[in-house]
C-alpha positions as CSV (number, residue, x, y, z in Angstrom):
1,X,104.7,104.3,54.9
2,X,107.5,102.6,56.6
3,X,109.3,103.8,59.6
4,X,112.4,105.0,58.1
5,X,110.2,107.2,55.7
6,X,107.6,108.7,58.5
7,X,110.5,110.0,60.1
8,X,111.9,111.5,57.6
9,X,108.5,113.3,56.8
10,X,107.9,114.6,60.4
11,X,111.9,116.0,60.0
12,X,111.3,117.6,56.6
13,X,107.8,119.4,58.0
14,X,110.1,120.2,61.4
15,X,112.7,121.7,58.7
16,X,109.9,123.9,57.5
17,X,107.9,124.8,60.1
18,X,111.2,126.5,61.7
19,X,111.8,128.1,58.3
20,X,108.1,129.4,58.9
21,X,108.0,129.8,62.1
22,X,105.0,127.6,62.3
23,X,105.5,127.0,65.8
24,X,102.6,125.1,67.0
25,X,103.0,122.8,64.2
26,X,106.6,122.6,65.2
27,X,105.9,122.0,68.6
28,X,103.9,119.4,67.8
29,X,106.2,117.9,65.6
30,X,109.1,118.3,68.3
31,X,106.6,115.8,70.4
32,X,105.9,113.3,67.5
33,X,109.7,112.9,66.9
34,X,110.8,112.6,70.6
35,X,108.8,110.4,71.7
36,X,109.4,107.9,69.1
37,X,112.6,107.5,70.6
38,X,115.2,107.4,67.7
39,X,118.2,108.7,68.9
40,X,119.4,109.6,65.3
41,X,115.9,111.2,64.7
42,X,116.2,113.2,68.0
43,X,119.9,114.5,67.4
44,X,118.8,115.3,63.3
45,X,116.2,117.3,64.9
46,X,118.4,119.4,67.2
47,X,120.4,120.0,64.4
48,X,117.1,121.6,62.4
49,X,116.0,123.3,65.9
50,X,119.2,125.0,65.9
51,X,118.7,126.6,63.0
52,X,115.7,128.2,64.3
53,X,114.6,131.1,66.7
54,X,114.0,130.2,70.4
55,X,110.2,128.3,71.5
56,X,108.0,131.5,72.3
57,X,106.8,131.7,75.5
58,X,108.4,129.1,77.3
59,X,110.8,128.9,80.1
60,X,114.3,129.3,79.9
61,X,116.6,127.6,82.1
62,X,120.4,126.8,81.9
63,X,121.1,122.9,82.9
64,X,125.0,121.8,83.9
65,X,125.5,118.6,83.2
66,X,128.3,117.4,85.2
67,X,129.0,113.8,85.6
68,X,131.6,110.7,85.2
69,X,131.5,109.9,81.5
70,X,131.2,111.8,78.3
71,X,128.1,113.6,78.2
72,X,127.8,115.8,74.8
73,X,125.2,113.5,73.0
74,X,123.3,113.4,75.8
75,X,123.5,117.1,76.3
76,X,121.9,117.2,72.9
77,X,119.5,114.7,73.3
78,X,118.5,116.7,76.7
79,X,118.2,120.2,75.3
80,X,115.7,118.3,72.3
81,X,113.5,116.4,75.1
82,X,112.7,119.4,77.3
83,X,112.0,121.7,74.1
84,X,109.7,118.5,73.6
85,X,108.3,119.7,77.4
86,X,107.8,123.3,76.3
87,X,110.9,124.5,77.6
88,X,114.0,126.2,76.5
89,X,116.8,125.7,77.6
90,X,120.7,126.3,77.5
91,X,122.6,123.1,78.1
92,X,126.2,122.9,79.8
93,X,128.2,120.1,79.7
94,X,131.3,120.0,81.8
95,X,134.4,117.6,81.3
96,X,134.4,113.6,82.2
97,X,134.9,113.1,85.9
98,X,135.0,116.5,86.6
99,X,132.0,116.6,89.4
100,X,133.9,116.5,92.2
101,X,136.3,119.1,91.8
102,X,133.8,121.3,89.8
103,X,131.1,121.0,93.2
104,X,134.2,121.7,95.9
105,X,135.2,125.4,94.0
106,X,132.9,128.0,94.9
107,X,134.4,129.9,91.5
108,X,134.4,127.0,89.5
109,X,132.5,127.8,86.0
110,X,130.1,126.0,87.2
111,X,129.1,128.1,89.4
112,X,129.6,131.3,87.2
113,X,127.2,129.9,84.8
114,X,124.1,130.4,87.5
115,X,122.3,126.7,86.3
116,X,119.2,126.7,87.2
117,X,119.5,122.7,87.4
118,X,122.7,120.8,87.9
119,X,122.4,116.9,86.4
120,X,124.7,114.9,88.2
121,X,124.8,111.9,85.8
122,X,126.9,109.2,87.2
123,X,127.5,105.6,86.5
124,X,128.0,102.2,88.5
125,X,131.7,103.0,88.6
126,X,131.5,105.8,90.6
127,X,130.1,103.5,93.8
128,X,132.6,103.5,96.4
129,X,131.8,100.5,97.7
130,X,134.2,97.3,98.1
131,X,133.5,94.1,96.5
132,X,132.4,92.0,99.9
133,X,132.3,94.1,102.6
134,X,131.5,92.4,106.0
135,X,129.7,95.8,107.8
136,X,127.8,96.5,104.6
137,X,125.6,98.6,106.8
138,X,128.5,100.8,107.4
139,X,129.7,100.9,104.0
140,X,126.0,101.7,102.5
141,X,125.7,104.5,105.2
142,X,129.2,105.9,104.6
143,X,128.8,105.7,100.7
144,X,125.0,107.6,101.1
145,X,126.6,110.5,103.1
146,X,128.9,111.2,100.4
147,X,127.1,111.5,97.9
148,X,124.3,113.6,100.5
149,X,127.6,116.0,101.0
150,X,128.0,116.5,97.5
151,X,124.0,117.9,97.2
152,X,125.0,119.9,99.7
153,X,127.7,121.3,98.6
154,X,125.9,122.2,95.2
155,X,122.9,123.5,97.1
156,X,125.1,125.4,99.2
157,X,127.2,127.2,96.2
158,X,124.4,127.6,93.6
159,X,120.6,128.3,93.8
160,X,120.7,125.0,91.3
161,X,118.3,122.5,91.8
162,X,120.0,118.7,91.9
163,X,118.8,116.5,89.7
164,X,120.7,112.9,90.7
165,X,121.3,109.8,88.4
166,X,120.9,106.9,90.6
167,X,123.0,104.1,89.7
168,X,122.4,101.5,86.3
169,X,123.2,98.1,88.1
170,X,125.4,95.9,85.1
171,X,125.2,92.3,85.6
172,X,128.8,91.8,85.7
173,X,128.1,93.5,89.1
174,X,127.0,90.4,90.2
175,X,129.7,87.4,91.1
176,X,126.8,84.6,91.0
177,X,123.4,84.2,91.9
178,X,123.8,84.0,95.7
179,X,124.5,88.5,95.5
180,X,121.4,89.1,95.8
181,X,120.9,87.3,99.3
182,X,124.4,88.6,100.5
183,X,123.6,92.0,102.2
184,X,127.7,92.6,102.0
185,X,127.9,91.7,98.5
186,X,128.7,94.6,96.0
187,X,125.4,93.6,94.1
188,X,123.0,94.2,97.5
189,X,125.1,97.1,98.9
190,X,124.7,99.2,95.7
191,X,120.7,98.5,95.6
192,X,120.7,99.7,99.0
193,X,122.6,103.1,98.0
194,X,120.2,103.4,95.3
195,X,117.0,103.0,97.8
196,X,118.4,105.0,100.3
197,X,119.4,108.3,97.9
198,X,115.8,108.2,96.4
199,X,114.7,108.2,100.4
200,X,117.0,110.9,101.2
201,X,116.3,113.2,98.2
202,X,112.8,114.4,99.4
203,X,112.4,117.4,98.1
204,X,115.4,119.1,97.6
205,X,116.7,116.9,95.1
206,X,115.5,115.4,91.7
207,X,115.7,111.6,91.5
208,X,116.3,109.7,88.0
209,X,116.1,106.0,88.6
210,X,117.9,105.1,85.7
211,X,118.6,101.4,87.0
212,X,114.9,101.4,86.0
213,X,114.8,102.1,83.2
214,X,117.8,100.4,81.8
215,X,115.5,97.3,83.3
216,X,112.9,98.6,80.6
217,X,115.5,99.1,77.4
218,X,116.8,95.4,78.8
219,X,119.8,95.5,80.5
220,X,122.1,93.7,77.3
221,X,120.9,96.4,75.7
222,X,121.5,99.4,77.8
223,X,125.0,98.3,78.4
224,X,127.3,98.8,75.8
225,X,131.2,98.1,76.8
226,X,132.5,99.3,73.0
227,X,130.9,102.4,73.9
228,X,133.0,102.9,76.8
229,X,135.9,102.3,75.2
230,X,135.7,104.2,72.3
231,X,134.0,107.2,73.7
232,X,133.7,107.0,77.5
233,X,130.3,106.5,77.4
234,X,128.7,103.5,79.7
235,X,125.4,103.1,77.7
236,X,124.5,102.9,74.3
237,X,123.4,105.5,72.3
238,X,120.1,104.0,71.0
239,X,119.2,104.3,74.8
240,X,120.2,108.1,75.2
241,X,116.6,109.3,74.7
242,X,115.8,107.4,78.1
243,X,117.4,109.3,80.4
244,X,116.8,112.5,79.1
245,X,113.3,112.3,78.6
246,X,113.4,111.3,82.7
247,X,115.1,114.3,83.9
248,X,113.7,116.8,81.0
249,X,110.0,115.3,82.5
250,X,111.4,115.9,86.0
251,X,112.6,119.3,85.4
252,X,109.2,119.9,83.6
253,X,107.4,118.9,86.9
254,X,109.8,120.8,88.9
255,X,108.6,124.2,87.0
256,X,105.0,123.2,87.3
257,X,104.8,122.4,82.8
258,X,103.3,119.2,83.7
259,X,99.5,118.5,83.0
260,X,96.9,118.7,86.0
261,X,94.0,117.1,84.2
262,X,93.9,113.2,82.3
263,X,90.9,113.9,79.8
264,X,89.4,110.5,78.8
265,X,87.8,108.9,76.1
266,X,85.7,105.8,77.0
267,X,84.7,103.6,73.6
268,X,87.6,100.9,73.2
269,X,89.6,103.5,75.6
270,X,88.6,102.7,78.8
271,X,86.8,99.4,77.4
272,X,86.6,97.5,73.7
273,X,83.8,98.6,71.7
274,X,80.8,101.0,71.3
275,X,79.3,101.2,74.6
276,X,75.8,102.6,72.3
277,X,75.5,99.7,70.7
278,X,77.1,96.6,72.8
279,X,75.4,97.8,75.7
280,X,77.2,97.0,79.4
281,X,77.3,93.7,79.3
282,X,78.4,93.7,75.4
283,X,81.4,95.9,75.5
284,X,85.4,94.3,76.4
285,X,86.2,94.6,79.7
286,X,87.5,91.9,82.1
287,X,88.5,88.4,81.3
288,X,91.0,87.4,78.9
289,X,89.9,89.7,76.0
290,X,89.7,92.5,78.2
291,X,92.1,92.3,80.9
292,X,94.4,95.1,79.1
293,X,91.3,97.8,79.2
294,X,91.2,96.8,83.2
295,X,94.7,96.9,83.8
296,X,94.5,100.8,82.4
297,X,91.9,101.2,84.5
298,X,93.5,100.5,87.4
299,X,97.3,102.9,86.1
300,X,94.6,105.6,85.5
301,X,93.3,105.3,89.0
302,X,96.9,105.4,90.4
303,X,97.4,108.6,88.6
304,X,93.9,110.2,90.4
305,X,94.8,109.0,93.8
306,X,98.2,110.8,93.1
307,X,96.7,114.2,92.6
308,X,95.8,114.2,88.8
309,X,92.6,115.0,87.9
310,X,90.2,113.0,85.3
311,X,87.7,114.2,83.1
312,X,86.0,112.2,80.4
313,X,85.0,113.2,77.1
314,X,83.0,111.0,75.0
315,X,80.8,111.4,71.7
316,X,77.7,109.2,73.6
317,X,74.4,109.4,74.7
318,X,75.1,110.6,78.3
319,X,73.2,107.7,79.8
320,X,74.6,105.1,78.2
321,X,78.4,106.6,79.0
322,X,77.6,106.6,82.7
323,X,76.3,103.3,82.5
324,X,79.3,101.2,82.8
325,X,80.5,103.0,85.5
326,X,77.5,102.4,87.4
327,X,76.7,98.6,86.5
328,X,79.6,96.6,84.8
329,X,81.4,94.5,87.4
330,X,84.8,94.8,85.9
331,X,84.8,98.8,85.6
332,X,87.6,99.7,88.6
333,X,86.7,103.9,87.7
334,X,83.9,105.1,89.5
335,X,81.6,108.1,88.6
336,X,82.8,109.8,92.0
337,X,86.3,109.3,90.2
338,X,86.0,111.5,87.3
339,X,85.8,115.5,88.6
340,X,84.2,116.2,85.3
341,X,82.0,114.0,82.8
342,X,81.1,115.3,79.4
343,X,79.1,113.1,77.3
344,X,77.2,114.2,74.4
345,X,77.6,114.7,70.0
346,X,79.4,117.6,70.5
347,X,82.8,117.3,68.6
348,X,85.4,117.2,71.1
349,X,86.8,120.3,70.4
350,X,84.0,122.0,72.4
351,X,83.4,119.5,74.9
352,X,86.6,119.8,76.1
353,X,86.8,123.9,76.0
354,X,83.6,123.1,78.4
355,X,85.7,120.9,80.9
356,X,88.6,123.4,81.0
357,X,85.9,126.0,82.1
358,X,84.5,124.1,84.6
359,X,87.3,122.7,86.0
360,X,88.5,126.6,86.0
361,X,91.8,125.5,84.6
362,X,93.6,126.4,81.3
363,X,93.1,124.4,77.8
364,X,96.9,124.1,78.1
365,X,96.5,121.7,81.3
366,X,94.6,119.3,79.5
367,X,96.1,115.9,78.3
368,X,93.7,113.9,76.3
369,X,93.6,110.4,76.0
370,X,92.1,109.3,73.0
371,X,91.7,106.0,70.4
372,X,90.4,107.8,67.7
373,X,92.8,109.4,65.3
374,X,90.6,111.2,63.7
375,X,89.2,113.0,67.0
376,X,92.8,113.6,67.6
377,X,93.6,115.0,64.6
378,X,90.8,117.6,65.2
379,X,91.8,118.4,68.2
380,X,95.1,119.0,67.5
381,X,94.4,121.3,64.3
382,X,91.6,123.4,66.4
383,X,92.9,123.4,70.3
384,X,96.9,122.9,69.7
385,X,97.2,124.3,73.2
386,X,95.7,120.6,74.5
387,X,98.4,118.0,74.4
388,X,97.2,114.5,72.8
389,X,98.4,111.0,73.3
390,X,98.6,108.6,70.5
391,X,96.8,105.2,71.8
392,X,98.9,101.9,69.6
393,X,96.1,99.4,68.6
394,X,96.4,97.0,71.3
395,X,94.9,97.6,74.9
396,X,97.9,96.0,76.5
397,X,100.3,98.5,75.4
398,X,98.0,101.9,76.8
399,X,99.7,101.7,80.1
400,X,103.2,102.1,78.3
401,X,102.1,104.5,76.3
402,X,100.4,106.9,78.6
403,X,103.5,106.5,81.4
404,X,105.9,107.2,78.9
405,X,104.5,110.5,78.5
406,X,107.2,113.2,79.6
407,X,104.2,115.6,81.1
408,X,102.7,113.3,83.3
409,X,105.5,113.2,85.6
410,X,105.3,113.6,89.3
411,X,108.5,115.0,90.9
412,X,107.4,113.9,94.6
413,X,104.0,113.6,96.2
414,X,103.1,116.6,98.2
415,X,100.2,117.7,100.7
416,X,98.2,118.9,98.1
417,X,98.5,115.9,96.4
418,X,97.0,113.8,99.3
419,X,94.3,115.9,100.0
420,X,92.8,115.6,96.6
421,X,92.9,111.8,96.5
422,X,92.2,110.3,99.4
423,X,92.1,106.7,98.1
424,X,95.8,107.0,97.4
425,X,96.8,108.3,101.4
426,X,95.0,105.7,102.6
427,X,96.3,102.9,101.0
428,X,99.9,104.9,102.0
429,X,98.3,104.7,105.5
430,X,96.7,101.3,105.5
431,X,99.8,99.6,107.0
432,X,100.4,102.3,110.0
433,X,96.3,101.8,110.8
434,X,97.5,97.5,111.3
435,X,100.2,98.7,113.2
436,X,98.5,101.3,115.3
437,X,95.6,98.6,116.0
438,X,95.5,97.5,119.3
439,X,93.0,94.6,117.9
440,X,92.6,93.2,115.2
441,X,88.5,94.1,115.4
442,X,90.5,98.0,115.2
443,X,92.0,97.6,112.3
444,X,88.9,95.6,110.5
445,X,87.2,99.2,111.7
446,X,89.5,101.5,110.4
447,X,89.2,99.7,106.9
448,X,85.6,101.0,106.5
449,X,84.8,98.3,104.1
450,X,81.5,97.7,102.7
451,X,80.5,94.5,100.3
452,X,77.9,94.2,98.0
453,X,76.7,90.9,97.2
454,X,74.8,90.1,93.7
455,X,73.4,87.0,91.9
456,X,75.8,85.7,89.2
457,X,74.5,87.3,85.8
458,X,75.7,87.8,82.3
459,X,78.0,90.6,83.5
460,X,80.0,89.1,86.2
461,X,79.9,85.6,84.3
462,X,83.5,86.0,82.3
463,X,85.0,87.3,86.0
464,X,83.4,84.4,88.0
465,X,85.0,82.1,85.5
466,X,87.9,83.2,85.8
467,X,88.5,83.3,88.7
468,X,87.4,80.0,89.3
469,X,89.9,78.9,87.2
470,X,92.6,80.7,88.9
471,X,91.9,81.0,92.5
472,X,93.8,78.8,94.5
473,X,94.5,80.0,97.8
474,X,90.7,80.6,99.2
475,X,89.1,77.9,97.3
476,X,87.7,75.3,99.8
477,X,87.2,72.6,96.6
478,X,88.8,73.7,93.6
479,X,86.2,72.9,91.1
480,X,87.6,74.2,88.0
481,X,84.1,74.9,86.3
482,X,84.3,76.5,82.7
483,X,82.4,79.0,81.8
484,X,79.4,77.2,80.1
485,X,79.0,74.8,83.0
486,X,79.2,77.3,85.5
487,X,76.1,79.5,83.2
488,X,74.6,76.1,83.4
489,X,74.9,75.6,87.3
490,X,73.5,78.7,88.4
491,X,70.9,79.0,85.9
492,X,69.8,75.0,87.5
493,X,67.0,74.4,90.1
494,X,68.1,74.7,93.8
495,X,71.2,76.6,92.8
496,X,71.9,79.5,95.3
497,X,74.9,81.7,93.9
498,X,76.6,85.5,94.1
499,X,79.3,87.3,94.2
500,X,80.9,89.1,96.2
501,X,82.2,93.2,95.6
502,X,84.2,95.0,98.1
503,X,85.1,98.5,98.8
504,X,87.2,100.0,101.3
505,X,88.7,103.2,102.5
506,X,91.6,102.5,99.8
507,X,90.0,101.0,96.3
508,X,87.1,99.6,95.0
509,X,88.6,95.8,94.4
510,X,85.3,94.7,92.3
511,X,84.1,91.3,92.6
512,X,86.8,89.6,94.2
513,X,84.2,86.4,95.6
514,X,82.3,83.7,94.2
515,X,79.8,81.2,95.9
516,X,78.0,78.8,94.9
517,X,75.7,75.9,96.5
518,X,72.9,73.8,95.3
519,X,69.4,72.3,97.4
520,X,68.3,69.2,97.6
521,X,65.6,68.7,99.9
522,X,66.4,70.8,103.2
523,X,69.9,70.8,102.8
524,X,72.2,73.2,100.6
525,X,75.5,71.7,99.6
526,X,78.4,74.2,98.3
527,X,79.7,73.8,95.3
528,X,82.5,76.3,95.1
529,X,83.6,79.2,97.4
530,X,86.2,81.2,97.0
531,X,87.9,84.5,97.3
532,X,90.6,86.5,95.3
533,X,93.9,86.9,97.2
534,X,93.7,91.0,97.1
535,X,90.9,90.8,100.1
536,X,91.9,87.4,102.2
537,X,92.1,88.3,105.9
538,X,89.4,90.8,105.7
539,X,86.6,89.0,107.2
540,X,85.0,88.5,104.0
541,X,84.2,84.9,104.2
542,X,81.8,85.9,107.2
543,X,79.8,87.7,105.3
544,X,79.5,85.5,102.3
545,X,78.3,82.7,104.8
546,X,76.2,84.7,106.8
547,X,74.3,85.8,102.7
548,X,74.6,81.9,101.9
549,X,72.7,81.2,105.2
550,X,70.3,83.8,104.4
551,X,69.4,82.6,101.1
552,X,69.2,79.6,102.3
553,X,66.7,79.5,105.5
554,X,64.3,81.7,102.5
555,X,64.3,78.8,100.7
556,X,63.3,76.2,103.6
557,X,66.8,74.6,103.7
558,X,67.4,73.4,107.7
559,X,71.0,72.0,106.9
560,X,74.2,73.6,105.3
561,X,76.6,71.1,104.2
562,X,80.4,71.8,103.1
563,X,83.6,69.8,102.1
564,X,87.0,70.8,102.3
565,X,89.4,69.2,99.9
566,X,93.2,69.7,100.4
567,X,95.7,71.0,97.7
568,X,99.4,72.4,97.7
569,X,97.9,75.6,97.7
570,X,94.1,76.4,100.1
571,X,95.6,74.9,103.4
572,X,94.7,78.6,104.4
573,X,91.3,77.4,104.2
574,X,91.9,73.7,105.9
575,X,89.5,75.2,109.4
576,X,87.4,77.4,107.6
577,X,84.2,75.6,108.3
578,X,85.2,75.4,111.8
579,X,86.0,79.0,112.2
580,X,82.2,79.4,111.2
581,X,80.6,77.5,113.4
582,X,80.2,74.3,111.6
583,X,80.6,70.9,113.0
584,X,83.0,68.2,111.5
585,X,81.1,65.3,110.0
586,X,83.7,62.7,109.0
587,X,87.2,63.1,107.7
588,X,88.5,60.7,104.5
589,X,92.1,59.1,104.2
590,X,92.5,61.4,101.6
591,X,92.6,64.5,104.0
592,X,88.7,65.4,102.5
593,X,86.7,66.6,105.2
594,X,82.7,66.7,105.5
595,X,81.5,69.8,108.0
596,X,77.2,70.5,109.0
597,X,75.7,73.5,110.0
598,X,72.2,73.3,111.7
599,X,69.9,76.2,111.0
600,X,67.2,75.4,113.5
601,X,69.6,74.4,115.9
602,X,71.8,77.2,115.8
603,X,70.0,80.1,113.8
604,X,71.4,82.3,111.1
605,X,75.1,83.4,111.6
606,X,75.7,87.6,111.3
607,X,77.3,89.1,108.4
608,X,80.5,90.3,109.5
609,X,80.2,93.7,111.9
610,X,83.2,95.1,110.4
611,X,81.5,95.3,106.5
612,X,78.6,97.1,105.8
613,X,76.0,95.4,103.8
614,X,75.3,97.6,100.6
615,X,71.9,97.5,99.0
């Protein structure tokens, strides 16, 4: 079925579930056809939602949209994307330009209408900034305050909550390529406004970036110049669905309608394949192939730390579900992450009616993240209350997907928020802990980091590999061994070799350092050592020495030799060996150096005090 004719299908089946008043099928019909995005789709199906009574149960609100272009598609496409959120509503939309004067009279209709929400959706034009300006501090400041007034001025006449546009940035904004380091250039003052509204909003106002999100419709596209002429409209209409889905979400968050719990499944959803019968170190995660699964991962982790809670529900051996979490090197979630984990042959259905009751939250707070269509479809036809993502095929597209969501939204962070994740205030805190150091030996402290270090093995193979080929920073001799030499090197006689996992107050980073060295009579010579760029400057390296010098001694080695070679890219490591205690051997034209460590002359070097040793 092509696309043309699927949308036509879900409108005929909208058509008739309002003539049936089928409305769970035609709320879940509203979501199918929203967030495909169609602008044509979305208006044909305000058209067909017109016809029909209003959404049962829902709120009602009344939204003005007031702005500086003409709004009545996007009034349309806004009423269709918060029904899409569960919410009815009444949408207003005033005359082009007419903000200002519509905000300054207290018995302006705008006003007499008693919005629950006021949109103020604005465009570039409306900056009032000057082309160059040589105090653009002064003219950023002056040009924030007027627009701060204006929120004001609407709080102060209306009970309305603000919901701000921030400013889509056009390129002809931009004289040449030298705006952008010109803080008085029109270009840099307006990204300035921009910053500064979002700070100033807190929590009184509603913030829609929509300069984002033209980025993410592509700017050439966003932009539409015909449009403006012909109907005073600054964008095109195929990107309408955009911004409204932003503020309906927003307003949905607002009025609490957004989910509380992320309900996962795990088999090619949090990793490729069947985790029953690849076993851990046979399922896609990490590396090339799996790098999309990992990169969910870590957006899913995000979400926790900002408040959402995650639950797992999986048709698996309970065992075997757990086991990645506890043993695969590349898994970023963490048991201690998931508030509830159901695992079992239960259809879903149940097993998720078992997580709302534990959780002691509703069946209509669940979100479910699932690969399986089928499992979807159940869920859908027996628990309609639970909302259900569609995954696309490829792993690389699930962050998209899932963020796109309108009821995953966050209007602003709040206490509760932070107390429920603390991994997410800390990292929000890490920098004032630096700053607040009197030493650095204080802020090493405050990280609370502890390392775990493990012989390479099949598992942590594909994520030593690559990052051998792509470390460059902390790499002391850029060996670039593939993957089959580097299976071939630490299975070899005299090879001593690990890696390196760290965790700290803020994230589990996973194995983020490799060493390697290889005996030959009482001397160990290293091979490669390195260390991801997420975790230089945490003392790492001291450790990893002091576990090298350890392995060593067991082994009878007296002498621990290493080389330094130069690139455009380690100098950072240039006096590591020195910083360790080693002495310098010789030094080659070609900037090579050779460093020695004694063992019987100096004894084993400590880990680093400031990382706890993990069994």
């Amino acid at each position: 079925m092509s696309e043309n004719e699927k949308a036509r299908d879900l409108l005929r089946r909208a058509q008739e579930a309002v003539r049936d008043d089928a409305h769970t099928t035609l709320r879940q019909l509203v979501g199918a056809l929203v967030d495909r995005g169609n602008t044509g789709e979305i208006l044909s199906l305000s058209r067909i939602l017109d016809a029909g009574g209003p959404l049962p149960g829902a709120p009602r609100v009344r939204v003005a949209l007031i702005g500086s272009f003409t709004a009545d598609l996007l009034g349309r496409v806004l009423r269709v994307t918060l029904r899409r959120c569960g919410i009815e509503a009444v949408v207003d939309v005033y005359g082009i330009g007419q903000y200002g004067s519509l905000a300054a009279d207290p018995d302006s209709d705008l006003y007499r209408s008693d919005p629950d929400f006021v949109v103020l959706a604005v465009h570039h034009d409306e900056l009032g900034l000057p082309g160059h300006s040589t105090a653009p501090e002064k003219d950023v400041e002056a040009e924030v305050r007027r627009w701060r007034s204006l929120w004001r001025t609407l709080r102060t006449n209306s009970r309305a909550r603000v919901v701000h546009w921030l400013f889509a940035l056009p390129d002809d904004l931009v004289v040449n390529a030298l705006d952008v380091r010109l803080p008085g250039s029109r270009y840099s003052m307006a990204v300035r406004v921009n910053t500064m509204l979002a700070e100033a909003a807190g929590k009184d106002v509603l913030v829609v970036d929509c300069d984002r999100l033209a980025g993410a419709a592509g700017k050439l596209a966003w932009f539409d110049d015909r449009s403006w002429r012909m109907a005073k409209q600054p964008f095109a209409s195929d990107v309408l669905p955009l911004p409204a889905r932003e503020t309906a979400s927003l307003i949905a968050a607002d009025l609490g309608r957004a989910k509380k719990c992320l309900v996962l499944d795990l088999d090619n959803t949090l990793w490729g394949g069947v985790i029953g019968e690849a076993g851990v170190h046979g399922i896609v995660l990490g590396g090339d192939a799996g790098e999309g699964f990992v990169r969910f991962q870590r957006y899913v982790r995000v979400l926790k730390e900002r408040g959402l809670i995650l639950a797992v529900c999986s048709k698996n051996n309970p065992a075997d579900a757990k086991s990645p979490f506890q043993e695969h090197p590349d898994m970023l979630l963490r048991l201690s992450d998931i508030s509830c984990f159901s695992a079992s042959w239960e259809p879903k259905p149940e097993q998720l009616r078992r997580i709302a009751e534990h959780l002691g939250i509703g069946l209509d707070s669940l979100i479910l993240v699932d690969d399986d269509p089928v499992e979807r479809a159940q869920v859908r036809a027996l628990l309609p209350e639970v909302e259900v993502i569609d995954l696309p095929e490829s792993s690389w597209e699930y962050v998209r997907t899932v963020r796109a969501h309108p009821l995953l939204q966050q209007a602003w962070a709040t206490e509760e928020d932070a107390a429920r994740a603390d991994s997410y205030r800390a990292r929000a805190q890490a920098k004032q802990y630096e700053e607040e150091s009197e030493t650095l030996e204080d802020f090493y402290r405050g990280l609370e980091m502890s390392a775990r270090f493990a012989p390479v093995d099949a598992g942590t193979l594909p994520r030593v590999a690559q990052m051998v080929v792509k470390t460059n920073q902390f790499n002391v001799l850029s060996r670039r061994h593939s993957a089959a030499e580097l299976a071939e090197l630490v299975a070899g006689p005299g090879a001593l070799h690990f890696t390196a996992r760290l965790r700290d107050r803020f994230t589990d980073h996973g194995v983020v350092g490799f060493f390697l060295a290889r005996t030959h009579g009482d001397t160990a010579e290293v091979d490669s050592w390195l260390l991801s760029c997420r975790v230089i400057g945490r003392d790492l390296e001291r450790s990893m020495f002091g576990v090298f010098a350890r392995q060593a001694a067991a082994t009878g080695v007296r002498r621990l030799v290493g080389e330094y070679a130069p690139t455009q890219k380690n100098h950072m490591v240039a006096d590591l060996y020195k910083r360790l205690g080693f002495g310098l051997v010789r030094e080659a034209p070609d900037g090579v150096t050779r460093w020695q460590y004694d063992l019987v002359q100096q004894g084993l070097p400590a880990l680093s005090p400031f990382i706890e040793e993990e069994s």
